[in-house]
ZAMARGU-4260 file (C-alpha; in steps of 0.2 Angstrom, whole numbers, plus 5000, padded with zeros to 4 digits):
<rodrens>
0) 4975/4964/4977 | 4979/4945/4983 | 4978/4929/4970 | 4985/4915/4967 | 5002/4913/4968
5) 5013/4898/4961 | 5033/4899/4961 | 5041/4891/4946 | 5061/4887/4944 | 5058/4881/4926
10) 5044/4887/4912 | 5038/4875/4904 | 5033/4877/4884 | 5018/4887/4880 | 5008/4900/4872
15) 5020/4915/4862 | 5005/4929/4866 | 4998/4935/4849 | 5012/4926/4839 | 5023/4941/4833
20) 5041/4941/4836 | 5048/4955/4843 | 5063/4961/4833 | 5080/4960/4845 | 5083/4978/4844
25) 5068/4982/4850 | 5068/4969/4864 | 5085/4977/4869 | 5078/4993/4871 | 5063/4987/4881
30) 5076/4976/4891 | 5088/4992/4894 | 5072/5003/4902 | 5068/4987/4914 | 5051/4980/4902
35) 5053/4961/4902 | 5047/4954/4886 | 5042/4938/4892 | 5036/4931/4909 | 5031/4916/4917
40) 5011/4913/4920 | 5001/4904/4934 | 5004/4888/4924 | 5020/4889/4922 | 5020/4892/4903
45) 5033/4905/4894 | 5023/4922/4888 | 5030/4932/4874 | 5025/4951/4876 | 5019/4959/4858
50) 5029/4972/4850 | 5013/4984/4853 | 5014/4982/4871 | 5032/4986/4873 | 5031/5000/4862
55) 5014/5006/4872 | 5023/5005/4887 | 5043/5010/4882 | 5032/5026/4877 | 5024/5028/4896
60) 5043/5029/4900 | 5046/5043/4890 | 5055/5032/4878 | 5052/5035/4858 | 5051/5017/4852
65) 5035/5021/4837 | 5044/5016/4822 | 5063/5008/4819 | 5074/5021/4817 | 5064/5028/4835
70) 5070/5012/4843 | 5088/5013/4836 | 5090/5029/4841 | 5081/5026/4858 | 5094/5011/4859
75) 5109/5022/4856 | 5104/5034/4868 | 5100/5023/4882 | 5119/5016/4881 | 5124/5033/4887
80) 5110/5038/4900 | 5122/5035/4917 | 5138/5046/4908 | 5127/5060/4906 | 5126/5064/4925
85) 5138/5068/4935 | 5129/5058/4950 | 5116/5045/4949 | 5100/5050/4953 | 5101/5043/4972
90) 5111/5030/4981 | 5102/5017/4992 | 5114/5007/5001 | 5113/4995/5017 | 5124/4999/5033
95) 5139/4990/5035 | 5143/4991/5015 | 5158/4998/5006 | 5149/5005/4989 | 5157/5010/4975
100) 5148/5026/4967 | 5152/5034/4947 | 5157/5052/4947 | 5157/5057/4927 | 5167/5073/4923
105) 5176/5081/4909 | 5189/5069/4906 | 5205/5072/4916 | 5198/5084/4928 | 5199/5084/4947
110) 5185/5079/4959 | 5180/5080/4976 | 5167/5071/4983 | 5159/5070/5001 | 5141/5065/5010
115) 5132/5078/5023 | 5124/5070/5034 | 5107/5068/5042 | 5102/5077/5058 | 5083/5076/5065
120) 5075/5088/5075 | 5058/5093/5079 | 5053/5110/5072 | 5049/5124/5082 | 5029/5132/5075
125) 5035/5150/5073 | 5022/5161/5083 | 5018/5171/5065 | 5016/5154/5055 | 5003/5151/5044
130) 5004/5132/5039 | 4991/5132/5024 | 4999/5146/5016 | 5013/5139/5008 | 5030/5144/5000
135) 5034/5147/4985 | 5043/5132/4976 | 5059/5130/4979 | 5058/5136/4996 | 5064/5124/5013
140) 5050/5118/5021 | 5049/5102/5035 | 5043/5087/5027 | 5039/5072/5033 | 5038/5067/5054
145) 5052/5081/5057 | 5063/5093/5049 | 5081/5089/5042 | 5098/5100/5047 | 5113/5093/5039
150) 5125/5090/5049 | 5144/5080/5047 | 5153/5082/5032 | 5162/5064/5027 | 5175/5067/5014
155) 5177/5053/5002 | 5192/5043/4997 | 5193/5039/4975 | 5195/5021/4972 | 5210/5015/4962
160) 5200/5008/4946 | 5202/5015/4929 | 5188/5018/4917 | 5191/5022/4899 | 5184/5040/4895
165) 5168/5039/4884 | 5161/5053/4871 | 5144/5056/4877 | 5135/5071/4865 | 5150/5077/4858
170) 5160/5078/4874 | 5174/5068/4882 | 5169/5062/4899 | 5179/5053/4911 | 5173/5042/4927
175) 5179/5045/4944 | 5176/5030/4957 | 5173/5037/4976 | 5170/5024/4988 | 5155/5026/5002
180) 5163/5020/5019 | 5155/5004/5026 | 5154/5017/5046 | 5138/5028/5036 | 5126/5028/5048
185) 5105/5023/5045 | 5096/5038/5037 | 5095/5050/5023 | 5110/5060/5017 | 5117/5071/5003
190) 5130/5065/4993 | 5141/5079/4983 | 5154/5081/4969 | 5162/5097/4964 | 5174/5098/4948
195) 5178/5113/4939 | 5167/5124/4945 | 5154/5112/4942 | 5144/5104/4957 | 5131/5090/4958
200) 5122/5082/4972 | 5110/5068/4976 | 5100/5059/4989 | 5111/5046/4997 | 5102/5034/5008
205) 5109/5023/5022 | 5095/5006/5025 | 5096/4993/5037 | 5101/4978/5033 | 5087/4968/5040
210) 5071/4974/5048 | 5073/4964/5065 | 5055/4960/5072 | 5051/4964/5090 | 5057/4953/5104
215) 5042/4948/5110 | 5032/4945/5094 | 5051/4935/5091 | 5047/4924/5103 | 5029/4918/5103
220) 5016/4917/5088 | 5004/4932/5088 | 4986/4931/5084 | 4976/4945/5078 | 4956/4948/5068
225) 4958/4954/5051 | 4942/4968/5048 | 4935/4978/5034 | 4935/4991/5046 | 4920/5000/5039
230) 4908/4985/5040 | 4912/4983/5058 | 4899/4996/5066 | 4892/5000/5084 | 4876/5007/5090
235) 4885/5023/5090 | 4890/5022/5072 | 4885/5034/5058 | 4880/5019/5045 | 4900/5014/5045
240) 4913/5008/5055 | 4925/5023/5060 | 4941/5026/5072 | 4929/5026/5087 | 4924/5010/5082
245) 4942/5003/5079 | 4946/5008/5097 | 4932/4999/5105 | 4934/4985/5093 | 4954/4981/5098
250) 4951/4985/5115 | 4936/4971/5115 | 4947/4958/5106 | 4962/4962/5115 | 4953/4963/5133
255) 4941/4949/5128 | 4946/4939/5116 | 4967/4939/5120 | 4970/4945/5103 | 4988/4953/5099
260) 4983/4964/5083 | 4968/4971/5072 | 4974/4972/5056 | 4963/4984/5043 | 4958/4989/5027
265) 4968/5005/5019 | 4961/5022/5027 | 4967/5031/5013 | 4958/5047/5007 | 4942/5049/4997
270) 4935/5059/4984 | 4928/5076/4994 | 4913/5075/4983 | 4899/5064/4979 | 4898/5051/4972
275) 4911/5042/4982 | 4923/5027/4976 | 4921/5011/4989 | 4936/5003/4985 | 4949/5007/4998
280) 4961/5000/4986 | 4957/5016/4974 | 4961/5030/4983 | 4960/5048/4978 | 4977/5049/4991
285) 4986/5034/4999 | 4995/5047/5012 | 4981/5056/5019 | 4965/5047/5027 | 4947/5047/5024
290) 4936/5057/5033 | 4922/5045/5033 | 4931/5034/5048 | 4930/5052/5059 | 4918/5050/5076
295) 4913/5068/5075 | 4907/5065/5096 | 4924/5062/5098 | 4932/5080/5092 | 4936/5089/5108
300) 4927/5105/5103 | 4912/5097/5101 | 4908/5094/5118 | 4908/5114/5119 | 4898/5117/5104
305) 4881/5128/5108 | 4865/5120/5111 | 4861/5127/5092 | 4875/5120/5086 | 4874/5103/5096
310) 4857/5101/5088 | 4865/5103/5070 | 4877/5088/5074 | 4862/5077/5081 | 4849/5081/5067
315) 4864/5077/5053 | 4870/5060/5065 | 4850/5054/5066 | 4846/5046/5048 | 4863/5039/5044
320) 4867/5032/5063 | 4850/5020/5058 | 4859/5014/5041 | 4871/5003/5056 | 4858/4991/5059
325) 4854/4989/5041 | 4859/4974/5033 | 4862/4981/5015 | 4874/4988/5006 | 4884/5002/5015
330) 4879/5019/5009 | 4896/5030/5008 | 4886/5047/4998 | 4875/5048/5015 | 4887/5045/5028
335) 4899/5059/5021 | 4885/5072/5018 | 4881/5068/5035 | 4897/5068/5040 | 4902/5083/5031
340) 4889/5096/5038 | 4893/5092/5056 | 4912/5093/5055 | 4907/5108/5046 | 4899/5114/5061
345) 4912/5107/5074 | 4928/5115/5061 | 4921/5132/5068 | 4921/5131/5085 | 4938/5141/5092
350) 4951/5130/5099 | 4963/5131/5114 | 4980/5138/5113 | 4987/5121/5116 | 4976/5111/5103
355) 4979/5126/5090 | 4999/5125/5091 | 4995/5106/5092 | 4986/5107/5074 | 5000/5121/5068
360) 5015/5110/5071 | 5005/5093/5062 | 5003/5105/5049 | 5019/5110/5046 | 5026/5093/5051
365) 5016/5087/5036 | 5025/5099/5025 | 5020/5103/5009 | 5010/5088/5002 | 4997/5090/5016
370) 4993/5108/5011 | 4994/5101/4990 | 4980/5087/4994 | 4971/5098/5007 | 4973/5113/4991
375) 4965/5097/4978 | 4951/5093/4989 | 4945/5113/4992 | 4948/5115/4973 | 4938/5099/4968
380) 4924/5105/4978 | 4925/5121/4972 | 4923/5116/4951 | 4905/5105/4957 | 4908/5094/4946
385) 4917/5104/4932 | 4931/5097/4923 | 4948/5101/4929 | 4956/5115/4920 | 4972/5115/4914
390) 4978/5128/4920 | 4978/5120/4938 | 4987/5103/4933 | 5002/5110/4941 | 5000/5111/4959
395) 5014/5123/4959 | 5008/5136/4947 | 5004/5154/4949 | 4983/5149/4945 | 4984/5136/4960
400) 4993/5147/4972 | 4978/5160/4968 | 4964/5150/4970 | 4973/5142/4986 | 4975/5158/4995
405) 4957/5160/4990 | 4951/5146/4997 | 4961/5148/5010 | 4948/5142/5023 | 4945/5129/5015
410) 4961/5124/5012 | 4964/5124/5031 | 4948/5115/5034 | 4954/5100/5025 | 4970/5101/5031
415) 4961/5098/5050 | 4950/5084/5045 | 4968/5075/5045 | 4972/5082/5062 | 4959/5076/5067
420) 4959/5058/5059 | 4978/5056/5066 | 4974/5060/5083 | 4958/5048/5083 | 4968/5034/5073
425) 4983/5037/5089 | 4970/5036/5104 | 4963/5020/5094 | 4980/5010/5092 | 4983/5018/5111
430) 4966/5009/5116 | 4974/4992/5109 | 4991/4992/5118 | 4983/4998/5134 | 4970/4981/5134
435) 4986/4972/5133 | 4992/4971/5112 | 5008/4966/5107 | 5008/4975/5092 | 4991/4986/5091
440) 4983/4993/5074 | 4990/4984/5059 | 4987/4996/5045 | 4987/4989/5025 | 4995/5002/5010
445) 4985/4999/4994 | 4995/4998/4978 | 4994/5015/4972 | 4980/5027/4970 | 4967/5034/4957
450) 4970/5044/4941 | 4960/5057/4943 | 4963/5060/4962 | 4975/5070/4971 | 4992/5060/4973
455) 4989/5058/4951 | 4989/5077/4955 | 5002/5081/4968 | 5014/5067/4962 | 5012/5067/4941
460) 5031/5070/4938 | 5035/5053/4949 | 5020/5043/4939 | 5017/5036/4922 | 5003/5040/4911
465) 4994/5029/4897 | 4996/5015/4906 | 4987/5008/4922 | 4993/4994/4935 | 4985/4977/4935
470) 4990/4958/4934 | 4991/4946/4923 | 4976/4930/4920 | 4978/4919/4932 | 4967/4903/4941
475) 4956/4914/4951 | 4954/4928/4939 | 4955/4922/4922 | 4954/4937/4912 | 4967/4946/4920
480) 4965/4962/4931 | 4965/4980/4929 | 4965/4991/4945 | 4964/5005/4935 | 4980/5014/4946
485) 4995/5026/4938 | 5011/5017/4942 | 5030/5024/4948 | 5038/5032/4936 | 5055/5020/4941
490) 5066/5035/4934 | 5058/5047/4940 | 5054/5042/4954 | 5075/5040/4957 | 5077/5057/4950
495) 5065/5064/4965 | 5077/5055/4978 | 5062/5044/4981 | 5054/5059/4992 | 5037/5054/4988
500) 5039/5036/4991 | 5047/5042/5009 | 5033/5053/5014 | 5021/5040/5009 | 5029/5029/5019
505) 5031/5040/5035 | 5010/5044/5036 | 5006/5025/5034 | 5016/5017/5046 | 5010/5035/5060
510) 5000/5026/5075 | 5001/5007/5071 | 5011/4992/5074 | 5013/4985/5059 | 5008/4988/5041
515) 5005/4977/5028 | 5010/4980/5009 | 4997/4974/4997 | 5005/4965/4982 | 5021/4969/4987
520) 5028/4960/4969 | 5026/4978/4962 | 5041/4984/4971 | 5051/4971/4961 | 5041/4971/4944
525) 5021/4980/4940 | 5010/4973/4927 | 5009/4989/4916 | 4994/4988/4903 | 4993/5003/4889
530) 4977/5012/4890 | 4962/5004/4881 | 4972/4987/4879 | 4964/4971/4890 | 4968/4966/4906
535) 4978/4952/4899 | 4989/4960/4887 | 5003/4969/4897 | 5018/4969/4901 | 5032/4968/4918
540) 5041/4982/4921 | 5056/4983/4933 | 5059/4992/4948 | 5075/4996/4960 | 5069/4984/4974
545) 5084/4986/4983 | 5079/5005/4986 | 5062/5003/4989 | 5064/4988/5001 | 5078/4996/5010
550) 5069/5012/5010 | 5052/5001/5017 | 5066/4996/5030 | 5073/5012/5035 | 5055/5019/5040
555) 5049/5005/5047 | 5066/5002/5059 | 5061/5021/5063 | 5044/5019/5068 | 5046/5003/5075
560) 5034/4994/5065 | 5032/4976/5059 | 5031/4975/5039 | 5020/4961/5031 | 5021/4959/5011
565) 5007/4951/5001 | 5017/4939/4993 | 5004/4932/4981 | 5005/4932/4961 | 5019/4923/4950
570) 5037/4928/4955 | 5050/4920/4955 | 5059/4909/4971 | 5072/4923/4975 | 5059/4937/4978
575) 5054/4930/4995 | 5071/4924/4998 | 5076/4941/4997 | 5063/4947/5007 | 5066/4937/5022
580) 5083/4942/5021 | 5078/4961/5025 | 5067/4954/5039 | 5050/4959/5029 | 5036/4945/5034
585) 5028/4937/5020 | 5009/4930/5017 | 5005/4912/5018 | 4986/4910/5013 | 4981/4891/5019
590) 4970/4889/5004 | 4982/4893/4992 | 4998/4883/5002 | 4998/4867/4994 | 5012/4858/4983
595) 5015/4852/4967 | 5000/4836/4969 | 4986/4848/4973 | 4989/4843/4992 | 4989/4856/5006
600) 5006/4857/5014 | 5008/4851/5031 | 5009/4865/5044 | 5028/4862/5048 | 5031/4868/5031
605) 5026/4885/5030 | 5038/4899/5033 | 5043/4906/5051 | 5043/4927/5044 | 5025/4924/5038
610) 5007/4933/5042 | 4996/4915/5039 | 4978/4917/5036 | 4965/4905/5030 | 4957/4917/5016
615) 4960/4935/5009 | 4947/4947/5007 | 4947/4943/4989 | 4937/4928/4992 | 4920/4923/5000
620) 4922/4921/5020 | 4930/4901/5021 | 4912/4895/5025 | 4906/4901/5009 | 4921/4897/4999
625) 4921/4879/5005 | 4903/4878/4998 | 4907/4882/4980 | 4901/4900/4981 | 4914/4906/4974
630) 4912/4898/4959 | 4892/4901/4958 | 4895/4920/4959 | 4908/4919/4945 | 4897/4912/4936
635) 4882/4922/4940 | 4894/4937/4935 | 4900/4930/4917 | 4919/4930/4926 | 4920/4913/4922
640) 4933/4904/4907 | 4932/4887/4911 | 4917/4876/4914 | 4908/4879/4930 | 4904/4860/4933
645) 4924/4858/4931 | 4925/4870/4943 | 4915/4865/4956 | 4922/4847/4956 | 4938/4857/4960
650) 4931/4865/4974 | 4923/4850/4981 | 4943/4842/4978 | 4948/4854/4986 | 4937/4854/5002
655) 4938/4835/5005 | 4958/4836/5003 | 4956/4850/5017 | 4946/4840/5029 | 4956/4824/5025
660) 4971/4833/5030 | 4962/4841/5046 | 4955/4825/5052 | 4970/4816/5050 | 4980/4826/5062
665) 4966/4826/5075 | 4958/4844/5071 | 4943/4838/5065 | 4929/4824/5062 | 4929/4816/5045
670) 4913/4823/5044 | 4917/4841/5050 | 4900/4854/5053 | 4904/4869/5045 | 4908/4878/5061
675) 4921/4865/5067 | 4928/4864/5048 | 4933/4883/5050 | 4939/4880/5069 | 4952/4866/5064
680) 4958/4876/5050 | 4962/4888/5060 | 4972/4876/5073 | 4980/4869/5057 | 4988/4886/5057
685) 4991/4888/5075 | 5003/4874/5070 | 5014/4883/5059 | 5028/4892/5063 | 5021/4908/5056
690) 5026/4924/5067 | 5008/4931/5064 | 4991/4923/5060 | 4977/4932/5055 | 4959/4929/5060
695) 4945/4935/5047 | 4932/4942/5058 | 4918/4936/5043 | 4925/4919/5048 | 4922/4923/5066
700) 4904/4927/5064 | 4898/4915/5050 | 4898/4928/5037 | 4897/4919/5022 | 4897/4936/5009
705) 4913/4941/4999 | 4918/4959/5000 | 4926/4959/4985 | 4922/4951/4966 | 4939/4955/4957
710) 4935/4960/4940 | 4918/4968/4944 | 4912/4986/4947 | 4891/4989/4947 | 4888/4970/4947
715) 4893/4967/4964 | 4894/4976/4979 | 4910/4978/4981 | 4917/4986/4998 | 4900/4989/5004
720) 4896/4973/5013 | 4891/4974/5030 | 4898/4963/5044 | 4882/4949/5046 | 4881/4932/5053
725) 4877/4917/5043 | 4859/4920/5045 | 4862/4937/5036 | 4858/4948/5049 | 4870/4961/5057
730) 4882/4960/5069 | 4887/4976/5078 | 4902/4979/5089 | 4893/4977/5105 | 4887/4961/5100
735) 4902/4954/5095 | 4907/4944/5110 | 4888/4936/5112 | 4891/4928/5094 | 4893/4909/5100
740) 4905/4904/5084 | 4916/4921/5089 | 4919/4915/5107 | 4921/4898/5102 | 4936/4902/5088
745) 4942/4914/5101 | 4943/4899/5112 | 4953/4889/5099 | 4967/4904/5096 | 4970/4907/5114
750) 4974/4887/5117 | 4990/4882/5123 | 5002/4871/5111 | 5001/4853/5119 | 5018/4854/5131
</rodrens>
């Protein structure tokens, strides 16, 4: 979801939204439930939320804010909200820090409080499990990589500080002040107070205090190709680029070209039936993976199938693998009922002992939300279309439960698909390292998922409803955006010991060396529009950053992966302060680095803890984009606010402050060919001090089509582009090292820095 992005200190005088004044009390409220009611925009102008909007989304929090006595009750109520628990709803603290933490009680009784510890261990498959039958809620089940044990108990010491006591609901509480040693080790812990015969407990969780980045990628600048992973295709493709593909394709680079990373789109999950959404930044899941990026030739059982059922594979394979070569738009419905009928065929054949406990214990490592998603997608097939009914909106009730033992085969047959996917996305980011990778696979974690799909399903206590995620107006996209996706519910979220978040996290970063967070502002602050209300007229609701970085942190240090955050959007200064503090890389885009004249900023200027690109995938390949083309497809689209002649004189500002700033430190001619014009931009940002630079592999082939027209859906292909060269025809993976611009920029990335 990258923009713009322009950090202001000071906003200057502006626009007040639709002119009504929010009355104080209702701004406190807003303000007390983390909804700011003004923000600064691209420009730097002051923004006054309306009224309507906070009330729309005070409401999505659960918050009664309709008329004023609502809000002044609201108000009083919100004063109160931390008394009324004995324990917060989780602690997230960093190691090496003394944290103080509230017990609330009756007033003058005695408490005890203490922390269980964390112990890991790898579970055992019991020889009589049955993974994709699952418990009842309520009952223990592994979750995540690996189980939990608890382990040492670590009493706590009450801190000398004196709270006055507080009526809360007609009841006298008291505070009591424990204090969490600076010694708790890294991980996820249960902290518990007992007074009076009443106990509590809560998720208490130990980050570190800076994610530290590999030695080696420490020490010398890393280089990688940035793909839209299914446009990348081979010969042996079935009309996309799949896992197979991305082996072959970061071995080649690696092997061939010296590069240190492939950095892809999200693999997250799909809808199981037609028609399918393109956008990998509107997932049905953003924990599970899409089957379409399986190589069904490279399942183990196929190679024993029958000669019948061979055939079945072949004669399903046959008219998609010709879409590969075709230069229009990717054709998603084909390729998965394709796809679908074969793995259909290969989900039959038995399996050995050893790949059979091998599926079994990723099953159960899984835990319950792979057999939830794997129970949506059998039940979403299963209705053909049908609406929903509400008597399965809870994945727990006794209606799901029926039908999921009912659909028990297919239940487990979805739950294999992401077997399958996880082993062939291992033996891809395996292929990288062995050609000679520092860091392998970098994967990309879209900003949340669709509405309608199965996290909306699994997770709706932990999300919001009438509202959808999107971003305010901005230079590149002027009428604001709407992506359409259910946020957090911050409280709840809390309330659930950020559990979802966690497992989230542990899928993404499975098999990769790095994962990139697109729009990583929404772990500060989201742009929350109410349903039905434009793009534009929204508001910024808060998050706990410090838990959901630290939290970020924690599974990264455990996986031992490099975090990148796209950093693009208005925020303020501190945020990428802060996030260079915790050792999470930020995202320099070369065509949006310039300063406060319009100028691009010389390369010594650019941060260190950075991933530089020249472009995003949010804008025509730099070719293109340098051409204007941009602005002609806005306008050809009706995106367009301002005049397109004012525009384009921007654009052509824009490229001859480029080519001056090349040209004068040696990069390039004063009259660059287009070729040579993206070479030197590229050695522009060799010249940084960035950790990481990425390498579009559009730019790489001349590819001058966007993938992506924010702010369209039918009008564009969106996510359907197919990797071409300038001349429009396509470039498959076996070709891409006889591409004459690839080798050359390959050439430019692998040159030493002058001694």
């Amino acid at each position: 979801m990258a923009g713009s992005f322009l950090v202001t200190d000071e906003p200057k005088p502006g626009s007040t939204g639709d002119g009504s004044t929010v009355p104080p009390e209702l701004a406190e409220l807003a303000t007390a439930h983390g909804v700011q009611c003004e923000y600064t925009d691209h420009d730097g102008r002051l923004q006054q939320v309306s009224p309507s909007t906070l009330v729309a989304v005070l409401e999505a929090l659960g918050v009664q804010a309709s008329t004023p006595g609502a809000v002044t009750a609201s108000v009083e109520r919100a004063k109160d909200d931390e008394w009324r628990a004995m324990l917060p709803s989780a602690v997230v603290t960093r190691e090496g820090t003394e944290v103080q933490v509230a017990v609330h009680v009756a007033d003058g009784a005695d408490v005890t409080a203490w922390v269980e510890l964390e112990q890991t261990e790898t579970p055992a498959v019991p020889a009589s499990a049955t993974p994709w039958r699952v418990a009842a809620p309520g009952a223990t089940t592994a979750t995540g990589s690996f189980a939990t044990v608890r382990g040492t108990r670590v009493q706590l010491r009450q801190a000398d500080v004196v709270t006055e006591p507080r009526t809360v609901d007609s009841r006298k509480v008291g505070r009591a002040t424990f204090t969490l040693p600076d010694t708790l080790p890294l991980g996820w812990h249960t902290l518990h107070a007992e007074s009076a015969g009443q106990s509590a407990r809560t998720t208490l969780v130990v980050t570190p205090a800076r994610l530290e980045l590999r030695e080696e990628i420490a020490r010398k600048q890393a280089w990688g190709f940035m793909v839209q992973l299914y446009s990348v295709r081979s010969r042996d493709s079935w009309g996309m680029g799949d896992l197979a593909d991305l082996g072959d394709l970061a071995w080649q680079t690696a092997h061939n070209g010296g590069a240190d990373f492939v950095a892809i789109n999200p693999l997250h999950a799909t809808e199981p039936v037609l028609p399918l959404t393109p956008s990998p930044y509107l997932p049905t899941s953003r924990r599970f993976m899409s089957p379409l990026y399986v190589r069904v030739e490279d399942i183990r059982e196929t190679a024993y199938l029958s000669a019948a059922d061979r055939s079945l594979v072949e004669w399903a394979a046959e008219p998609v693998r010709e879409l590969s070569e075709d230069s229009g738009p990717i054709d998603r419905d084909a390729i998965w009922e394709a796809k679908k009928a074969a793995l259909e065929v290969v989900w039959t054949a038995p399996r050995s002992a050893a790949r059979q406990t091998a599926f079994d214990e990723f099953v159960l490592a899984q835990g319950r939300g792979l057999v939830d998603f794997a129970t949506w997608c059998a039940i979403k097939e299963h209705l053909d279309g049908r609406d929903w009914p509400a008597e399965l909106s809870d994945p727990g009730s006794s209606g799901v439960q029926t039908l999921r033992n009912a659909l028990a085969d297919r239940v487990q047959f979805y739950c294999w698909l992401q077997w399958v996917l996880d082993e062939q996305l291992r033996a891809a980011h395996r292929a990288g390292l062995d050609a000679g990778m520092r860091l392998g696979v970098f994967k990309d974690l879209a900003v949340g998922s669709n509405p309608e799909g199965a996290d909306a399903w699994s997770d709706a206590a932990v999300l919001a409803r009438g509202v959808s995620v999107g971003a305010p107006p901005d230079m590149y996209n002027q009428q604001g955006q709407n992506w359409g996706l259910p946020p957090w519910h911050p409280r709840a979220l809390a309330k659930a010991g950020y559990a979802p978040y966690r497992d989230l996290l542990r899928s993404v970063l499975r098999h990769c060396g790095g994962v990139r967070i697109d729009h990583i502002l929404g772990l500060f602050r989201l742009w929350w529009i109410p349903g039905g209300a434009r793009a534009s007229a929204g508001a910024y609701v808060t998050y706990d950053h410090e838990a959901l970085i630290g939290i970020l942190c924690l599974e990264a240090h455990r996986a031992g992966v490099a975090v990148v955050g796209e950093d693009l959007g208005t925020f303020e200064p501190w945020i990428r302060e802060y996030l260079a503090e915790r050792g999470v890389l930020g995202t320099s885009v070369l065509l949006f680095e310039r300063d406060e004249s319009g100028a691009p900023i010389e390369p010594e200027a650019y941060r260190s803890a950075a991933l530089a690109t020249v472009t995003t995938h949010d804008l025509p390949p730099t070719a293109g984009y340098l051409a204007g083309e941009h602005v002609d497809l806005r306008e050809r689209l009706g995106l367009l606010t301002e005049d397109a002649t004012v525009l384009r004189a921007r654009a052509r500002q824009e490229r001859e402050s480029l080519v001056e700033v090349l040209s004068r430190r040696g990069l390039t001619t004063f009259d660059p060919s287009e070729r040579e014009l993206v070479e030197g931009l590229h050695r522009y940002l060799k010249d940084t001090p960035a950790a990481l630079v990425g390498v579009s592999l559009a730019d790489a082939v001349g590819e001058r089509r966007a993938q992506n027209q924010p702010g369209t859906d039918s009008e564009y292909p969106n996510w359907r582009v197919p990797l071409a060269d300038s001349a429009g025809t396509v470039v498959l993976l076996e070709d891409l090292f006889s591409n004459a611009r690839l080798r050359s920029l390959v050439t430019v990335m692998n040159e030493e820095p002058p001694a």
